[in-house]
Backbone as JSON Lines, residues from 0, in Angstrom:
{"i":0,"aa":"X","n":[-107.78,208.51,18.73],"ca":[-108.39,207.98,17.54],"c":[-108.6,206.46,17.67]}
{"i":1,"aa":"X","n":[-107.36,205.9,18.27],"ca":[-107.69,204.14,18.33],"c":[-108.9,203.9,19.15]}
{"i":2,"aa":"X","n":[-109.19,204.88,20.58],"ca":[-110.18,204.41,21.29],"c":[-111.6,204.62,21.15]}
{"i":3,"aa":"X","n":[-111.96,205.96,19.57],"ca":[-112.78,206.1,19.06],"c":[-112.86,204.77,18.21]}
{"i":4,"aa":"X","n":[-111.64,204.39,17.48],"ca":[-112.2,202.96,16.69],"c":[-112.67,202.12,17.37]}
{"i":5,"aa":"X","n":[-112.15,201.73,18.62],"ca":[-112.59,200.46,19.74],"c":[-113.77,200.68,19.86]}
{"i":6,"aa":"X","n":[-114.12,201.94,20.34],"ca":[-115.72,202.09,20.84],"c":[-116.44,201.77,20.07]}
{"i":7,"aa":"X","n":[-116.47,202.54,18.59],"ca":[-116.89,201.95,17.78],"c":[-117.24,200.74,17.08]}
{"i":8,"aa":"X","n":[-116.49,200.13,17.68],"ca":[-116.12,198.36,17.28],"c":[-117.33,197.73,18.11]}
{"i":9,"aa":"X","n":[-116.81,197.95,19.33],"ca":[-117.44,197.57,20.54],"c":[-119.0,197.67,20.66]}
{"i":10,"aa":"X","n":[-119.82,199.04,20.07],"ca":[-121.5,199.42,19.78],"c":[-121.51,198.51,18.95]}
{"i":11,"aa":"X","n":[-120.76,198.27,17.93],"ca":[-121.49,197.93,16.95],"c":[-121.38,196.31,17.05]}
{"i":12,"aa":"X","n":[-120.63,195.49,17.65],"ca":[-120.9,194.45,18.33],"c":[-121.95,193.97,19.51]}
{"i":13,"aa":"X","n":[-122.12,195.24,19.98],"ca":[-123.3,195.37,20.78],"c":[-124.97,195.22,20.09]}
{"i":14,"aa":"X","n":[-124.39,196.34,19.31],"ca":[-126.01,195.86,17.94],"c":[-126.26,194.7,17.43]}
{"i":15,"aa":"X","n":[-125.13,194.37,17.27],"ca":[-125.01,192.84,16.58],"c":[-125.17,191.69,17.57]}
{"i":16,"aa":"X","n":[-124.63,192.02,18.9],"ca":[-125.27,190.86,19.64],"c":[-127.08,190.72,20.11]}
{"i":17,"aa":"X","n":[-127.4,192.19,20.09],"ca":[-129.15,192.31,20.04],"c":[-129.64,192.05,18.82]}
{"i":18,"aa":"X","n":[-129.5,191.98,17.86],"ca":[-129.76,191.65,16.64],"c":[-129.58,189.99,16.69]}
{"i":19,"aa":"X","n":[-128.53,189.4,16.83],"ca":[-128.66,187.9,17.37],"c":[-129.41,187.59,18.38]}
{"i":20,"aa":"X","n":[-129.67,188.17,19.43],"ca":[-130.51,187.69,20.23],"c":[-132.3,187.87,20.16]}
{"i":21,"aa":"X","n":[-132.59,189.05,18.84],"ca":[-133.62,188.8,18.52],"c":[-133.7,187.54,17.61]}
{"i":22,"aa":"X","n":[-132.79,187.49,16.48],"ca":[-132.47,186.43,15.36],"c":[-132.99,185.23,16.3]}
{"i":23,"aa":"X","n":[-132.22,184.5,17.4],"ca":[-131.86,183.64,18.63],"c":[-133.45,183.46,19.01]}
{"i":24,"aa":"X","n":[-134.31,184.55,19.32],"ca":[-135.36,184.58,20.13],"c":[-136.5,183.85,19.02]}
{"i":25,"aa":"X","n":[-136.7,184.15,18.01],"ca":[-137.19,184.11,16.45],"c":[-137.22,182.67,16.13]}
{"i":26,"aa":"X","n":[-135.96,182.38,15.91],"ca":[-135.76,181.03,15.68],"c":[-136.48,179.66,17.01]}
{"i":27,"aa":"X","n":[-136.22,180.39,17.96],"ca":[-136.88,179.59,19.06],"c":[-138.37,179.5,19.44]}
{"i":28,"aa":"X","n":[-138.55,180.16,19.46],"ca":[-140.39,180.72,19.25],"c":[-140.52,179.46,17.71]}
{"i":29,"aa":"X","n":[-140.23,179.68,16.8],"ca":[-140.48,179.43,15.52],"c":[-140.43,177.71,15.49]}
{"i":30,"aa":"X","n":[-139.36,177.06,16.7],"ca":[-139.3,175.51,16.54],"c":[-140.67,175.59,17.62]}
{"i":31,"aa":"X","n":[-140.45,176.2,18.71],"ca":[-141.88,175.79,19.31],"c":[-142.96,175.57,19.31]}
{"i":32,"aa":"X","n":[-143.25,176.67,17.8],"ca":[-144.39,176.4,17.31],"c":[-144.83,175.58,16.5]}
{"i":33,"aa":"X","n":[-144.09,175.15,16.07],"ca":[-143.69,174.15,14.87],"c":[-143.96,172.7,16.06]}
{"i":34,"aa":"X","n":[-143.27,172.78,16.75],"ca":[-143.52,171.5,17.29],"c":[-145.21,171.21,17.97]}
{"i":35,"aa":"X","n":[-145.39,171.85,18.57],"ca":[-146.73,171.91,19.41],"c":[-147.72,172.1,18.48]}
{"i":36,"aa":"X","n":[-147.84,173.48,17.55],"ca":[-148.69,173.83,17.2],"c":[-148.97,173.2,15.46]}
{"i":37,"aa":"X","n":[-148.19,173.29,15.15],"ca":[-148.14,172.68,13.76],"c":[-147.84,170.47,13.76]}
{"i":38,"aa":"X","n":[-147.39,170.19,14.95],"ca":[-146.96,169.28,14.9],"c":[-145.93,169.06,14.03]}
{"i":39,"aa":"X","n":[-144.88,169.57,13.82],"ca":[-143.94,169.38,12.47],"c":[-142.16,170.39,12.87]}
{"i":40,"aa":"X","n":[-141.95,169.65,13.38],"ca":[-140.96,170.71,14.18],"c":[-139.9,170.82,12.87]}
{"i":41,"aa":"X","n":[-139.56,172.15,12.88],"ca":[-138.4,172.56,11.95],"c":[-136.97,171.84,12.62]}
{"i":42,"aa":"X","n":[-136.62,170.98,11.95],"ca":[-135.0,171.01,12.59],"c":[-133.96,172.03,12.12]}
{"i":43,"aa":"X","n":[-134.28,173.0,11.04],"ca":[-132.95,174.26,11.4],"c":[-133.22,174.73,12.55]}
{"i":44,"aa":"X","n":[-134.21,175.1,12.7],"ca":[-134.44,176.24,13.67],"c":[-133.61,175.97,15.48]}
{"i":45,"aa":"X","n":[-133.15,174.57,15.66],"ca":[-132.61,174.12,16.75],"c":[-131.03,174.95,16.33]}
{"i":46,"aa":"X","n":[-130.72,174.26,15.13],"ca":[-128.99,174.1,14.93],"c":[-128.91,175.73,14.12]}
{"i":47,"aa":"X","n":[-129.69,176.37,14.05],"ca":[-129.58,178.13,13.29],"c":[-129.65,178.66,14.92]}
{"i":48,"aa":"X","n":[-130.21,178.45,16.13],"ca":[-129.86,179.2,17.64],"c":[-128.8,178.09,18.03]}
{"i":49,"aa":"X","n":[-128.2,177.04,17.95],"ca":[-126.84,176.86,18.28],"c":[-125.84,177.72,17.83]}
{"i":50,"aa":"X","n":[-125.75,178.04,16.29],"ca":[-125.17,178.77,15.79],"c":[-124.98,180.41,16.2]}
{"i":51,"aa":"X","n":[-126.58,180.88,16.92],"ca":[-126.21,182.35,16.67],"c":[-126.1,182.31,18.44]}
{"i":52,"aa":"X","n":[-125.82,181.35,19.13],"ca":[-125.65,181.81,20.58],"c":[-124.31,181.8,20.51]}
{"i":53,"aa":"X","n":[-123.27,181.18,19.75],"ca":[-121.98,181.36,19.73],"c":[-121.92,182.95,19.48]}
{"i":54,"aa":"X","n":[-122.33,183.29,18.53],"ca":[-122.12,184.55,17.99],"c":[-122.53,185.67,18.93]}
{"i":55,"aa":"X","n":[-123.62,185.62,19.59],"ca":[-124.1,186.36,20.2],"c":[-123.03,186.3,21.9]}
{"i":56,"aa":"X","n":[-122.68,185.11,22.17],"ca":[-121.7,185.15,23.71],"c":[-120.48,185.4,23.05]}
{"i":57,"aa":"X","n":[-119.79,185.56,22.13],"ca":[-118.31,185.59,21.8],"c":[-118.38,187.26,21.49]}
{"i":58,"aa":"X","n":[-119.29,187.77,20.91],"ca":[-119.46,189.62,20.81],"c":[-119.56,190.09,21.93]}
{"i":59,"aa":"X","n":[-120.53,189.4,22.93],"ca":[-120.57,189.66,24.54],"c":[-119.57,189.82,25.28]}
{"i":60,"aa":"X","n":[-118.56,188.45,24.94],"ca":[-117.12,188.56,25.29],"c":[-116.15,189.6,25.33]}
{"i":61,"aa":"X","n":[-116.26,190.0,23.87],"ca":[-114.88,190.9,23.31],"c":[-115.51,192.23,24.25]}
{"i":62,"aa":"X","n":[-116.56,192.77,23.86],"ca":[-116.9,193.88,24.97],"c":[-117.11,193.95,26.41]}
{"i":63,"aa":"X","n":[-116.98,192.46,26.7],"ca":[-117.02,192.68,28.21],"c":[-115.6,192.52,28.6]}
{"i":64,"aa":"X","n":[-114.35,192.14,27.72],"ca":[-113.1,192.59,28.15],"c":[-112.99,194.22,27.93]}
{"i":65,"aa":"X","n":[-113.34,195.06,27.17],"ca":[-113.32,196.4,26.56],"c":[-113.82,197.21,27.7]}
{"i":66,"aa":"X","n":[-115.17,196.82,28.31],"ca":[-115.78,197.49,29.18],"c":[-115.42,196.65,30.9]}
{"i":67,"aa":"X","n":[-114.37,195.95,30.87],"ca":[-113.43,195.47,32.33],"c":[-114.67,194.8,32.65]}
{"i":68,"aa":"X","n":[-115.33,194.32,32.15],"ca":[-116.56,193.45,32.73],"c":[-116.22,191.8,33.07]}
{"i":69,"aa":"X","n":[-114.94,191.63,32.71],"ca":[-114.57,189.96,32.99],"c":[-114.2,190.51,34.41]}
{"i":70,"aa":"X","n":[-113.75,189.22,34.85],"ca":[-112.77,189.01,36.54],"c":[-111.22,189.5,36.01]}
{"i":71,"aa":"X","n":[-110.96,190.67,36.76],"ca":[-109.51,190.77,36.61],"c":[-108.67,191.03,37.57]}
{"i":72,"aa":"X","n":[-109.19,190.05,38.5],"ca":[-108.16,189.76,39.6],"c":[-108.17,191.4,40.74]}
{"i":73,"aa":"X","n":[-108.76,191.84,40.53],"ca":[-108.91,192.83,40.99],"c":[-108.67,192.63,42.72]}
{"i":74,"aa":"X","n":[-108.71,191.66,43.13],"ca":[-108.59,191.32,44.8],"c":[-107.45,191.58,44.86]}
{"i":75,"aa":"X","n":[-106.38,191.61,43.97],"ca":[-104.72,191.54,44.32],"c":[-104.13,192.95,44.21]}
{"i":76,"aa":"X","n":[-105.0,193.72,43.3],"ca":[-104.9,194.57,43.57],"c":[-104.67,195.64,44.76]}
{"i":77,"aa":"X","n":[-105.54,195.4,45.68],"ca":[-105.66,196.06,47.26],"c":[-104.82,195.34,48.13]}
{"i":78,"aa":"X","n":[-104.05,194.29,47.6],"ca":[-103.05,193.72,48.98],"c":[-101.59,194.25,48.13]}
{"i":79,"aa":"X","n":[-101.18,194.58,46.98],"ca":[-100.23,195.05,46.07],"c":[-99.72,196.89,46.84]}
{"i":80,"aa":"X","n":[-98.28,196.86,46.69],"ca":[-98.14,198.26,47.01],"c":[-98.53,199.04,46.16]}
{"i":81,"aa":"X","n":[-98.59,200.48,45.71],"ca":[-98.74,201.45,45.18],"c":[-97.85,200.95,43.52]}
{"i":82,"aa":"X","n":[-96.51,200.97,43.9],"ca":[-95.64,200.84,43.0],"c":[-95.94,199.3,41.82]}
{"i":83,"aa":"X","n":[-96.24,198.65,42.37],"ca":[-96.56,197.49,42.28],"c":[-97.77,197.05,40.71]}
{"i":84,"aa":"X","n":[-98.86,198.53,41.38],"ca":[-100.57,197.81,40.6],"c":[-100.67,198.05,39.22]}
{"i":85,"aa":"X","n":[-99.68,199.46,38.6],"ca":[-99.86,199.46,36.99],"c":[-98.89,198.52,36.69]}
{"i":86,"aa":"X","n":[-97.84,197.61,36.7],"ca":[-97.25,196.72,36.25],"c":[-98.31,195.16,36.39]}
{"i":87,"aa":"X","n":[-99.07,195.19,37.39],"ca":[-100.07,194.08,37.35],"c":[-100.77,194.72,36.55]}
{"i":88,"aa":"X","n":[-101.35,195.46,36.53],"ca":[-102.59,195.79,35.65],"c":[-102.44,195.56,33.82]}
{"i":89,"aa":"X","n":[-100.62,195.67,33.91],"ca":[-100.69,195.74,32.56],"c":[-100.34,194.23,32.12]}
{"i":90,"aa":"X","n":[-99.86,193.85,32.99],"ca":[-99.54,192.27,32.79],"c":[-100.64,191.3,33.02]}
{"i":91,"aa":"X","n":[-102.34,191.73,33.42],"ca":[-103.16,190.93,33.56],"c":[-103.63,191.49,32.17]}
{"i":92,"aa":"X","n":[-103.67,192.5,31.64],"ca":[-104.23,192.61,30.16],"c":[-103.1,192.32,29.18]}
{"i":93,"aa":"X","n":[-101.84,191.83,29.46],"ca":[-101.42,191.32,28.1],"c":[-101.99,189.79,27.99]}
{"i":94,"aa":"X","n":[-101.84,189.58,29.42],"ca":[-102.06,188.55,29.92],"c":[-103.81,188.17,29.0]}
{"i":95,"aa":"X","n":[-104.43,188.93,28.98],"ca":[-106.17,188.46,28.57],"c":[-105.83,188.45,27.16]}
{"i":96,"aa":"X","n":[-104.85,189.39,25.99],"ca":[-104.35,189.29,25.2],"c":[-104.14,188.26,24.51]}
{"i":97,"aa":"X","n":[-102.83,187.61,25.39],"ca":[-102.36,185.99,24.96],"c":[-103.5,185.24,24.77]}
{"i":98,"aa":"X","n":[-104.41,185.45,25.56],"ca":[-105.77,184.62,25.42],"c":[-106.36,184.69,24.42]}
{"i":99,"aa":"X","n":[-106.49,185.9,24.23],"ca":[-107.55,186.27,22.67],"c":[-106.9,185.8,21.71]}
{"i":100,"aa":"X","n":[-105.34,186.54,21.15],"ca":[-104.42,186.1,19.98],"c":[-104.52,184.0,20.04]}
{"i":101,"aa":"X","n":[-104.59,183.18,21.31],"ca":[-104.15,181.95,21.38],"c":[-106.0,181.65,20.88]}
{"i":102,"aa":"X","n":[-106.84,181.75,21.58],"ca":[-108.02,181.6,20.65],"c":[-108.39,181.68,19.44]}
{"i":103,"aa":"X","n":[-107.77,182.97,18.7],"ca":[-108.05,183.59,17.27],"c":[-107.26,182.65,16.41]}
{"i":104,"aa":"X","n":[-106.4,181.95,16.95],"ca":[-105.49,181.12,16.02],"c":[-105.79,180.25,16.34]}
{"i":105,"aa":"X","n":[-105.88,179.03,17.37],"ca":[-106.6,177.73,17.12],"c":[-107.76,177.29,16.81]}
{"i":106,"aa":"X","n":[-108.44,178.36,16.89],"ca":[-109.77,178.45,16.01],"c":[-109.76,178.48,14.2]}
{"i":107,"aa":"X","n":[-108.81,179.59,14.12],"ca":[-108.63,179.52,12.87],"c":[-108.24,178.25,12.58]}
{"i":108,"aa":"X","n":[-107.09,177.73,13.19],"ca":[-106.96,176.16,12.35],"c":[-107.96,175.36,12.56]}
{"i":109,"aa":"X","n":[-108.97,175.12,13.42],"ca":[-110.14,174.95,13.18],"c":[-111.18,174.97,12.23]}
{"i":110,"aa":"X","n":[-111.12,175.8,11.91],"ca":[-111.98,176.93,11.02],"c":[-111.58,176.5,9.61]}
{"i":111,"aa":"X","n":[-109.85,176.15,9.47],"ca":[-109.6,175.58,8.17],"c":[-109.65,173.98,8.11]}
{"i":112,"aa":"X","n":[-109.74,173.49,8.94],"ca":[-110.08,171.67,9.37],"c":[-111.75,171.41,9.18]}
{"i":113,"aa":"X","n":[-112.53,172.25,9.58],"ca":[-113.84,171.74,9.18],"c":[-114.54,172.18,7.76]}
{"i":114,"aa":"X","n":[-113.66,173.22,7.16],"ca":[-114.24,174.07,6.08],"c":[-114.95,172.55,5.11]}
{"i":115,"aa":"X","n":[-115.09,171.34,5.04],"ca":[-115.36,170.45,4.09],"c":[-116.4,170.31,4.51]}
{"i":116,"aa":"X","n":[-117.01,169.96,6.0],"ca":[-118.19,169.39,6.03],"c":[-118.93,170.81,6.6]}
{"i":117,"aa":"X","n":[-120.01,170.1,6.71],"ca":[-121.39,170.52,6.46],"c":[-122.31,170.48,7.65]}
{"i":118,"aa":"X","n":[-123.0,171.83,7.82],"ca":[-124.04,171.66,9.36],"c":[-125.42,170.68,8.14]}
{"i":119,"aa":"X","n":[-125.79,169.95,8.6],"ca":[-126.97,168.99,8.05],"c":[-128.04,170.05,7.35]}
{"i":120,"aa":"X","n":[-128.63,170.28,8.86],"ca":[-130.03,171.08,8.78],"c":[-129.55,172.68,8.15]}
{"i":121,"aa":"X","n":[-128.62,173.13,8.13],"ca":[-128.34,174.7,7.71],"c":[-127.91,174.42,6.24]}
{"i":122,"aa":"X","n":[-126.86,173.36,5.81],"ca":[-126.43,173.54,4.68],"c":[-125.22,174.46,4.52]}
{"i":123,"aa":"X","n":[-124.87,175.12,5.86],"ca":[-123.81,175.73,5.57],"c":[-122.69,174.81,5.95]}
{"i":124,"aa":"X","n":[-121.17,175.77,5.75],"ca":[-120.32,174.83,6.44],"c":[-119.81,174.86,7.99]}
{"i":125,"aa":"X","n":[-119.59,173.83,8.19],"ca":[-119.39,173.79,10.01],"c":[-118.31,174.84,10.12]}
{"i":126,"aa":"X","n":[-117.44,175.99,9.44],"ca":[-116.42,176.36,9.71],"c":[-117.23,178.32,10.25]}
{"i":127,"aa":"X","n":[-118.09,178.04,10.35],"ca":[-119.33,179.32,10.23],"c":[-119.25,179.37,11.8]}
{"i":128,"aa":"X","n":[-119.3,178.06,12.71],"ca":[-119.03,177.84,13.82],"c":[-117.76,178.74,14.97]}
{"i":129,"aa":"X","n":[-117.11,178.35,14.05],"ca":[-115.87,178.71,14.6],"c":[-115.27,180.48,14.14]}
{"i":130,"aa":"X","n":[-115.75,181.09,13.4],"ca":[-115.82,182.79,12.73],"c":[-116.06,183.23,14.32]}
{"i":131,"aa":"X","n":[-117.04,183.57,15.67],"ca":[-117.05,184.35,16.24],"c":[-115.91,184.13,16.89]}
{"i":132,"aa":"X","n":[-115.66,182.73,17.8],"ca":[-114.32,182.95,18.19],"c":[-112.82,183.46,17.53]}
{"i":133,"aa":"X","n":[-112.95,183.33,16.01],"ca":[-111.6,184.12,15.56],"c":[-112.1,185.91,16.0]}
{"i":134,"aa":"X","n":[-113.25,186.36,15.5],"ca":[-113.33,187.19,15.91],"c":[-113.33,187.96,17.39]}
{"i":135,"aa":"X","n":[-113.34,187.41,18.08],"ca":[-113.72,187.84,19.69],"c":[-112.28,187.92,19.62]}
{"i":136,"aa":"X","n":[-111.31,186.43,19.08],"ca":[-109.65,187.09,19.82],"c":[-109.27,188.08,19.39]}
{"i":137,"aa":"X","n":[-109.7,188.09,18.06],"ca":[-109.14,189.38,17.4],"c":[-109.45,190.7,18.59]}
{"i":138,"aa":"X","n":[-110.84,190.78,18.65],"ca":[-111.62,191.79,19.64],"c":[-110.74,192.36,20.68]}
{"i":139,"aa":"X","n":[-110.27,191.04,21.09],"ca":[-110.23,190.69,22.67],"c":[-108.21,191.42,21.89]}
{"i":140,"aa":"X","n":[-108.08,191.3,21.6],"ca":[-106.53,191.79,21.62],"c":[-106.32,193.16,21.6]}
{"i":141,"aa":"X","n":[-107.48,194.2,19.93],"ca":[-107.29,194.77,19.74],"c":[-107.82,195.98,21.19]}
{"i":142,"aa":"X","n":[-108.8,195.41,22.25],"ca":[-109.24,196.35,23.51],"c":[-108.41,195.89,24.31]}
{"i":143,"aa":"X","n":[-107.31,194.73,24.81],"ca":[-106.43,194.75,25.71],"c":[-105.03,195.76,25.56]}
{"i":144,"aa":"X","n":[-104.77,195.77,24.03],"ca":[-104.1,197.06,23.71],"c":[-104.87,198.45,24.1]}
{"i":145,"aa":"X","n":[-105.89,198.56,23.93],"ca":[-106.64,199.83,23.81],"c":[-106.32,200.25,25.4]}
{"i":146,"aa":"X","n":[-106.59,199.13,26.52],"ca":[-106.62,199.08,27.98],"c":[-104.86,199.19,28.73]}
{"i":147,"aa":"X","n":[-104.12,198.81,27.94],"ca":[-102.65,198.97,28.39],"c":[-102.33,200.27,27.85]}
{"i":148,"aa":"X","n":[-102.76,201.13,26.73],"ca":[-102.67,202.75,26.32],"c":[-102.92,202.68,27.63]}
{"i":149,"aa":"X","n":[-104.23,202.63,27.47],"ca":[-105.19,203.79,28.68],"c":[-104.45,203.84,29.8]}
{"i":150,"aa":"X","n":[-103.71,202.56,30.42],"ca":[-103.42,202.75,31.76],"c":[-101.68,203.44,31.67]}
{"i":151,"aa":"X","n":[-101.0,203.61,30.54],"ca":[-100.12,204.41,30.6],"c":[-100.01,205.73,29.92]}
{"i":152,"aa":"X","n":[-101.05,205.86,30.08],"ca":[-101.73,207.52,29.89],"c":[-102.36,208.28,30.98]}
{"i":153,"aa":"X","n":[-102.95,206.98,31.94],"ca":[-103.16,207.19,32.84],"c":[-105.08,208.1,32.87]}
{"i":154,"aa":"X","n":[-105.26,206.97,31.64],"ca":[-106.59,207.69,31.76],"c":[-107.89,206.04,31.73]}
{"i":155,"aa":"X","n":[-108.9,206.37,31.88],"ca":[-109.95,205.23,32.32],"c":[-110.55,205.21,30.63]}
{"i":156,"aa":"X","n":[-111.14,204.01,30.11],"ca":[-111.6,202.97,28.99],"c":[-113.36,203.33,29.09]}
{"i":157,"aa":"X","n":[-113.88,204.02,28.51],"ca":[-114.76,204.6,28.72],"c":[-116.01,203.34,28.04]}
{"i":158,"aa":"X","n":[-116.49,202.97,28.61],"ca":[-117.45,201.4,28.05],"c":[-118.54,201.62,27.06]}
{"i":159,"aa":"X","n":[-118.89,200.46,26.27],"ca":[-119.02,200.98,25.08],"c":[-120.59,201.09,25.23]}
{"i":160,"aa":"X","n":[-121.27,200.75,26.27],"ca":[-123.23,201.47,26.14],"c":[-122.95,202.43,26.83]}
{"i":161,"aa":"X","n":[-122.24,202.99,27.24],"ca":[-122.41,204.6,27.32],"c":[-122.85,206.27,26.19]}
């Protein structure tokens, strides 16, 4: 059931990062034209694709730990004995863990340090910035758990565009 929720998590971060990257594509087209063609360049349209490329590489993130798509040392693997590789394996994903949980929280205090000011051209607040990285650690924790099950079950993390 948890790895039906992950997957789940995982598509639908996937939608959401194509959905930003049309959003992303939109907005860019839209200053270009503005600049050249209209002579009158929009300045959201620069700082609204700063904004959604965070969003769009930090969703990228959390599923490319889910679907083993980061570097995971995998070279040490083949020089490691037999006895040896599920104790690495599980200690390089608590290990990506610490990472996510240590992201999701200094971001958050982040996230509560800028909540006052203000992106100029958006009008929103700068703390809008910092939301995908709380989310990705979150991501990123709840599929390094999903990946330490799997490997003491002894079964494979089935990736989430499948």
């Amino acid at each position: 059931m948890y790895t039906k929720f992950c997957a789940a998590v995982a598509k639908a971060c996937l939608r959401l990062g194509v959905a930003g990257l049309v959003l992303l594509l939109a907005a860019v087209l839209y200053q270009v034209f503005g600049r050249y063609v209209l002579n009158s360049t929009p300045t959201w349209a620069e700082s609204l694709a700063l904004v959604l490329v965070l969003y769009v590489t930090m969703l990228g993130c959390a599923v490319g730990v889910r679907d083993a798509g980061h570097i995971g040392m995998e070279l040490l693997g083949f020089l490691l004995p037999e006895k040896a590789k599920l104790p690495t394996e599980i200690l390089i994903h608590l290990l990506t863990m610490l990472f996510g949980a240590l992201m999701a929280w200094n971001c958050a205090l982040m996230f509560d340090s800028v909540g006052d000011y203000k992106i100029p051209t958006l009008g929103i607040s700068e703390s809008w910035r910092y939301v995908p990285f709380i989310a990705a650690g979150v991501l990123i924790i709840l599929f390094s758990i999903e990946h330490i099950v799997a490997l003491l079950r002894g079964i494979e993390v089935e990736p989430a565009w499948h």
